[in-house]
C-alpha positions as CSV (number, residue, x, y, z in Angstrom):
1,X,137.5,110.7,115.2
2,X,139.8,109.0,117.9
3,X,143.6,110.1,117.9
4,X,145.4,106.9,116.5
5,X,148.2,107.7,119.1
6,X,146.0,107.3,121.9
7,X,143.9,104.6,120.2
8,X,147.2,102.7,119.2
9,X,148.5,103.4,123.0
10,X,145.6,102.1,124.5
11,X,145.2,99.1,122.6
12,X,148.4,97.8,123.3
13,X,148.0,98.1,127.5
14,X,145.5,94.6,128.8
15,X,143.5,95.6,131.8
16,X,144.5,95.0,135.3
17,X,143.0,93.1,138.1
18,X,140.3,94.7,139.6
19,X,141.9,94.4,143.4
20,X,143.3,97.5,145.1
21,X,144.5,96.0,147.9
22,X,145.0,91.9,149.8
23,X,148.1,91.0,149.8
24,X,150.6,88.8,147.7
25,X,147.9,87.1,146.1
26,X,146.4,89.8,144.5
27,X,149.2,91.7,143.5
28,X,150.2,88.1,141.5
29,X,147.0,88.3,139.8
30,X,147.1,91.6,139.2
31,X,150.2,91.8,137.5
32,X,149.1,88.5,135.4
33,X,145.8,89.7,133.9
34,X,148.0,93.3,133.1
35,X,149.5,91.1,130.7
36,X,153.5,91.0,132.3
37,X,156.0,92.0,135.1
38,X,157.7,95.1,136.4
39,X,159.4,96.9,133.7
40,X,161.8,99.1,135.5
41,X,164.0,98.1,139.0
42,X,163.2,100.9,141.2
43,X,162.3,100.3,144.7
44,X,158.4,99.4,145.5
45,X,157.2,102.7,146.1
46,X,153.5,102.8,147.8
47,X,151.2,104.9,146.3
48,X,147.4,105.8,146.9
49,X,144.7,107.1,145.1
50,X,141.9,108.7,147.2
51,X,138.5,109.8,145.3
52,X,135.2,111.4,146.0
53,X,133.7,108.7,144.2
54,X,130.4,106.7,145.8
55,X,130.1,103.2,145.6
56,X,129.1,101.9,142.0
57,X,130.6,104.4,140.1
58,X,131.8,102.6,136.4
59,X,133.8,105.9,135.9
60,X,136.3,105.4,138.3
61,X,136.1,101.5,137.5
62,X,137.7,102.6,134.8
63,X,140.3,104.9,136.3
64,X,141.5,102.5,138.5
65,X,142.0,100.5,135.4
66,X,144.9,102.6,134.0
67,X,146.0,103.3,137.7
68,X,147.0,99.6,138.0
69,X,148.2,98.8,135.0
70,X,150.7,101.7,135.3
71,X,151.5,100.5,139.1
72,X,151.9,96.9,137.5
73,X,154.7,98.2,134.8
74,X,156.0,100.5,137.4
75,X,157.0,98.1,140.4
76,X,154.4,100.4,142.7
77,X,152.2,98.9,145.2
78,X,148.8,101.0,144.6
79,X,146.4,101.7,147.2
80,X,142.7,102.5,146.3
81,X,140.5,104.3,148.6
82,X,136.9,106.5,148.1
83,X,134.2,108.0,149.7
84,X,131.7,110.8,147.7
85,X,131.5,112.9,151.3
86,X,134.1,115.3,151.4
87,X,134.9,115.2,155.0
88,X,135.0,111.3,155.1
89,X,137.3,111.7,151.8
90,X,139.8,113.9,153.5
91,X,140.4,111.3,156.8
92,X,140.8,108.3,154.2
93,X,143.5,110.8,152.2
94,X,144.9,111.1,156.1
95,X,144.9,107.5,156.5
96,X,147.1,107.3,153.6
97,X,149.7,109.6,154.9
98,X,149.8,108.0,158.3
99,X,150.5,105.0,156.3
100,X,153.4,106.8,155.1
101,X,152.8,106.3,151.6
102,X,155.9,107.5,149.2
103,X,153.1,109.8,146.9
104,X,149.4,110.8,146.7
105,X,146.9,111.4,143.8
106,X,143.7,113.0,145.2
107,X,140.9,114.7,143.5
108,X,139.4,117.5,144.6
109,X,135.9,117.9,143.9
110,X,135.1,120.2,147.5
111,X,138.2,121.2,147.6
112,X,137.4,123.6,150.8
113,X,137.5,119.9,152.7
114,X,141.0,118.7,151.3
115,X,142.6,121.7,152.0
116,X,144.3,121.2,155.1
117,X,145.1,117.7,154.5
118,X,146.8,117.6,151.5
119,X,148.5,120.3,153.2
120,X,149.3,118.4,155.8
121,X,150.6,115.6,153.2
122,X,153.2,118.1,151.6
123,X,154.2,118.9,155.0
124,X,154.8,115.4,155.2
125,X,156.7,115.0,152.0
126,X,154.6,113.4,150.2
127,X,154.2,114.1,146.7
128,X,150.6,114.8,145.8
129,X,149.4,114.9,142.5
130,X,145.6,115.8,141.4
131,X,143.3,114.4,139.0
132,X,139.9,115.0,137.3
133,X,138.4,117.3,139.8
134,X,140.0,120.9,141.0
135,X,141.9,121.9,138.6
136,X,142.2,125.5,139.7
137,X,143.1,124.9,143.6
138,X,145.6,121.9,142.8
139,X,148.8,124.5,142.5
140,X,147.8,126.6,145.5
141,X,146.6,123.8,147.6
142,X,150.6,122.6,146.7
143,X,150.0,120.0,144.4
144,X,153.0,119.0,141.9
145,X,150.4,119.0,138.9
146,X,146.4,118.4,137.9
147,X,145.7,115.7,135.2
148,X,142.1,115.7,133.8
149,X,140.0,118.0,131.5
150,X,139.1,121.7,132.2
151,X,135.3,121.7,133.2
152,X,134.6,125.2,132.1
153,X,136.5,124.1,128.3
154,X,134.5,121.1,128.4
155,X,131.6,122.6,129.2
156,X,132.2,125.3,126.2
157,X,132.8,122.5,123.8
158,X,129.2,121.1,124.6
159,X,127.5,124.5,124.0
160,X,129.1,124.8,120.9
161,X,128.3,121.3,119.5
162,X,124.9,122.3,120.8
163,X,124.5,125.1,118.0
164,X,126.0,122.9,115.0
165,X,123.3,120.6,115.9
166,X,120.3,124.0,116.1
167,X,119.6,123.0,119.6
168,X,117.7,126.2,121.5
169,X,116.3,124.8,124.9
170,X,118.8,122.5,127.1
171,X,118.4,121.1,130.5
172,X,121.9,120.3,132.7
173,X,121.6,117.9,135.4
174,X,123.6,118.0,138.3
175,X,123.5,114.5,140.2
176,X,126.1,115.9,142.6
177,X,125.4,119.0,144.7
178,X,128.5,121.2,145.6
179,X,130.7,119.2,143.4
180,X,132.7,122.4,141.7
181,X,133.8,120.4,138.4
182,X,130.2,120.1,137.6
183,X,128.9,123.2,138.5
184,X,131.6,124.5,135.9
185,X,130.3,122.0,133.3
186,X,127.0,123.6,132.9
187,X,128.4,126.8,133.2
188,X,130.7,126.6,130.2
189,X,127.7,124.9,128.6
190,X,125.6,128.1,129.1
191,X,129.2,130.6,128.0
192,X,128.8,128.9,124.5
193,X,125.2,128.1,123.9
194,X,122.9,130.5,122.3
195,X,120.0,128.8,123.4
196,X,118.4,129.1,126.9
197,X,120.1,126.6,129.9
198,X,118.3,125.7,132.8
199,X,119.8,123.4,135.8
200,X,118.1,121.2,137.3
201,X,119.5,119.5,140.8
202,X,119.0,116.0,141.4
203,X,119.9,113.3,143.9
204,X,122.9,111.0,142.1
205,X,122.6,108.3,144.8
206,X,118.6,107.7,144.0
207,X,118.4,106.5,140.1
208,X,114.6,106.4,140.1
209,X,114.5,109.3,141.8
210,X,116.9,111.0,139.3
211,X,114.4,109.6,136.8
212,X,111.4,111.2,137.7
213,X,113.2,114.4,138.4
214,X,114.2,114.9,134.2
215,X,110.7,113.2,133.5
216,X,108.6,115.9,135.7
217,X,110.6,118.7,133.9
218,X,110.6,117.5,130.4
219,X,106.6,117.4,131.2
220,X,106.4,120.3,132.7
221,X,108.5,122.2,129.8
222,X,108.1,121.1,126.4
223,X,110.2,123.3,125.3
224,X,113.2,121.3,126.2
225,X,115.2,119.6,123.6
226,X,118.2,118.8,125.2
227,X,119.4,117.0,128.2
228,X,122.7,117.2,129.2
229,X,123.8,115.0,131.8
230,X,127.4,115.0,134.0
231,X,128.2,111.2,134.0
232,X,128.2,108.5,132.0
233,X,125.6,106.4,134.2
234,X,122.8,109.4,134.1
235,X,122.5,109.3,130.4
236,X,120.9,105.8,130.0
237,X,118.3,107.2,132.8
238,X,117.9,110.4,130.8
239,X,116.8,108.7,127.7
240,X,114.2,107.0,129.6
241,X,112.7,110.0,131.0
242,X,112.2,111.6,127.7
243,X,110.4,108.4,126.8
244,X,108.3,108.5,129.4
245,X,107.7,112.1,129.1
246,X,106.7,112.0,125.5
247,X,109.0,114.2,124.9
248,X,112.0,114.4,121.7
249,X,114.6,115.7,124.0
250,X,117.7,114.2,122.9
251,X,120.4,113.3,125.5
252,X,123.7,114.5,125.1
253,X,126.6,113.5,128.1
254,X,129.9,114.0,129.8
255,X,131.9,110.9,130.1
256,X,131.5,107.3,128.1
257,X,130.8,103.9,129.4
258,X,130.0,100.4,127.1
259,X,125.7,101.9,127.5
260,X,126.6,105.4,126.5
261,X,128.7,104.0,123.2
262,X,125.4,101.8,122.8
263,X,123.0,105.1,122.8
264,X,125.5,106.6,120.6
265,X,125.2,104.2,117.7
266,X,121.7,103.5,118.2
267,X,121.1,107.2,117.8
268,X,119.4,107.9,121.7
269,X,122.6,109.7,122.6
270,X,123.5,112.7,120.6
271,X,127.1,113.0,121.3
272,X,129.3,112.6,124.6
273,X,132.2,114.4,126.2
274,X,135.2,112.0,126.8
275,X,138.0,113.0,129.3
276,X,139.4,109.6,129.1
277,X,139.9,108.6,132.8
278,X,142.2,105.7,131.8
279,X,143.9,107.8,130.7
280,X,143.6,109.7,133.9
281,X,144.8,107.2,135.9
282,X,147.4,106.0,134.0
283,X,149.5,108.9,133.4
284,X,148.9,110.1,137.5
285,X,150.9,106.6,138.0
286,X,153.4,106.8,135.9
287,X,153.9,110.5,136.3
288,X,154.5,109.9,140.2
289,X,157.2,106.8,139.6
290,X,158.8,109.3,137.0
291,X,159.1,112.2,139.5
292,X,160.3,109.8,142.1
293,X,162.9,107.9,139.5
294,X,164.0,111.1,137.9
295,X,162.3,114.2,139.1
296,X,160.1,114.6,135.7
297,X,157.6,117.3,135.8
298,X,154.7,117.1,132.2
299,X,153.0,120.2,132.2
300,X,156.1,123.0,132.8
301,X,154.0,123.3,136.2
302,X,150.4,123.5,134.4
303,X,147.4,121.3,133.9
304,X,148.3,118.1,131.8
305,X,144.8,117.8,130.0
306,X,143.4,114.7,128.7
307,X,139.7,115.8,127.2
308,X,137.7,116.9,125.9
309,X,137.0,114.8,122.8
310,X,133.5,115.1,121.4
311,X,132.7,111.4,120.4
312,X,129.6,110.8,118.0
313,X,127.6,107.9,116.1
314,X,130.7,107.6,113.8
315,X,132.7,106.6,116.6
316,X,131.0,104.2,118.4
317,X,132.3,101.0,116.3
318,X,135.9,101.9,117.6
319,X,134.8,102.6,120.8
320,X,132.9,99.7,121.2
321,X,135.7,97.1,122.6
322,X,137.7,99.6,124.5
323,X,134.6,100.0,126.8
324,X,133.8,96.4,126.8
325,X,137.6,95.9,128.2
326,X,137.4,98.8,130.5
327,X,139.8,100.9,129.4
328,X,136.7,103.9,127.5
């Protein structure tokens, strides 16, 4: 069941404009569909947000949906930027800090790549915080704190709600290759399952080709009854290979969006993992204006987590209009 703190909290925020960047304009409309003005009289701080996301992700649609509505209450001009290569990632995060932004929130899904430049950010002064992805470099890599869910607990919970459900034969597929966060995901998945996990690498950017990937394998192993997928998008295309496969393999996900809640009431998606990236987004914000205003710190210098949260049929009538909003 949802907590009623964080359903009541998130009910109460409207979602914010869906530009980044453009000028007065945008902010205006921006700050009108978040539902109100500043809150607080702090200078305008700049603050960006540089992801390894690719282009079309919902997930971090949805991130940069609690992002802005924090930077609308928080009188901070947000800056948005992404790219799923590492290397490419790390000169945007550089761009930012020759743009001499007043704080940084990175993720750090290669983290080998960010290294030196968010180095290079502290050197600078910058604030950095890190979100959803690296949880285990952010402090050495001089981070103030990580917000997001730990992969490997995540990863444990699945395994776990894999044996309450007398699952044996699972299949994890990893749409991102040398993205560390999910590499930990199946591995927690395989600590806590008694069953047998195999992994199974696929191309993320090529749906179809993703599709025929989990179709060849459910074919070629009927043993499988499980397919655990990483992301919210690669469910929907998991359930279809199984039907086209013949095969009962029931699909089970990290991460929600309004299709994922869809398969969960309809029964075609087991159960999914929510790490709330709202959520995510929201409190990396808010956190940064709070240890600019006032030098807050959540965490006592560790990991502020915000999953996971197992979310089943039950759920999915709550869930429904928080994903149709964009804020699940």
């Amino acid at each position: 069941m949802l907590s009623a703190a964080v359903a009541a909290a998130v009910t109460a925020v409207a979602l914010a404009g869906c530009s980044s960047t453009g000028g007065k304009r945008a902010e205006e409309e921006r700050a009108a569909d978040a539902g109100g003005r500043s809150a607080v009289n702090t200078p305008r701080w700049k603050v960006a947000m540089v992801t390894h996301s690719g282009d079309g992700d919902t997930y971090w649609d949805i991130v940069q949906s609690g992002a802005k509505q924090a930077a609308v209450k928080d009188n901070i001009e947000f800056l948005y930027a992404h790219d799923e290569e590492a290397g490419r990632q790390a000169q945007l995060v550089q761009s930012m800090i020759d743009k001499k932004v007043d704080g940084l929130i990175v993720t750090l899904a290669k983290p080998d790549a960010m290294k030196g430049v968010v180095a290079k950010a502290a050197k600078a002064g910058i604030p950095v915080i890190t979100i959803n992805s690296g949880q285990e470099k952010s402090k050495e890599f001089g981070a103030l704190t990580h917000i997001g869910q730990d992969e490997t607990v995540a990863g444990e919970a699945v395994g776990t709600e894999l044996n309450e459900q007398g699952r044996k034969n699972a299949l994890c597929v990893l749409h991102e290759q040398g993205n560390v966060g999910h590499e930990q995901r199946c591995d927690g998945v395989e600590k806590t399952f008694d069953g047998k996990l195999k992994k199974l690498y696929v191309d993320g950017t090529n749906m179809p080709d993703v599709q025929s990937s989990v179709t060849a394998k459910l074919q070629s192993d009927e043993d499988v009854d499980t397919v655990v997928t990483l992301g919210a998008p690669f469910a929907a295309t998991a359930v279809k290979a199984a039907e086209e496969a013949d095969s009962d393999a029931r699909t089970v996900t990290f991460d929600l969006n309004a299709k994922v809640v869809a398969g969960l009431e309809d029964g075609s998606i087991g159960f999914a993992v929510d790490q709330q990236p709202y959520l995510q987004g929201y409190e990396a914000v808010d956190l940064m204006w709070l240890h600019r205003y006032n030098a807050d710190m959540l965490g006592g210098g560790k990991p502020v987590l915000t999953g996971p949260q197992i979310l089943t049929k039950k759920d999915a009538p709550e869930l429904a209009d928080y994903t149709e909003r964009g804020t699940r």
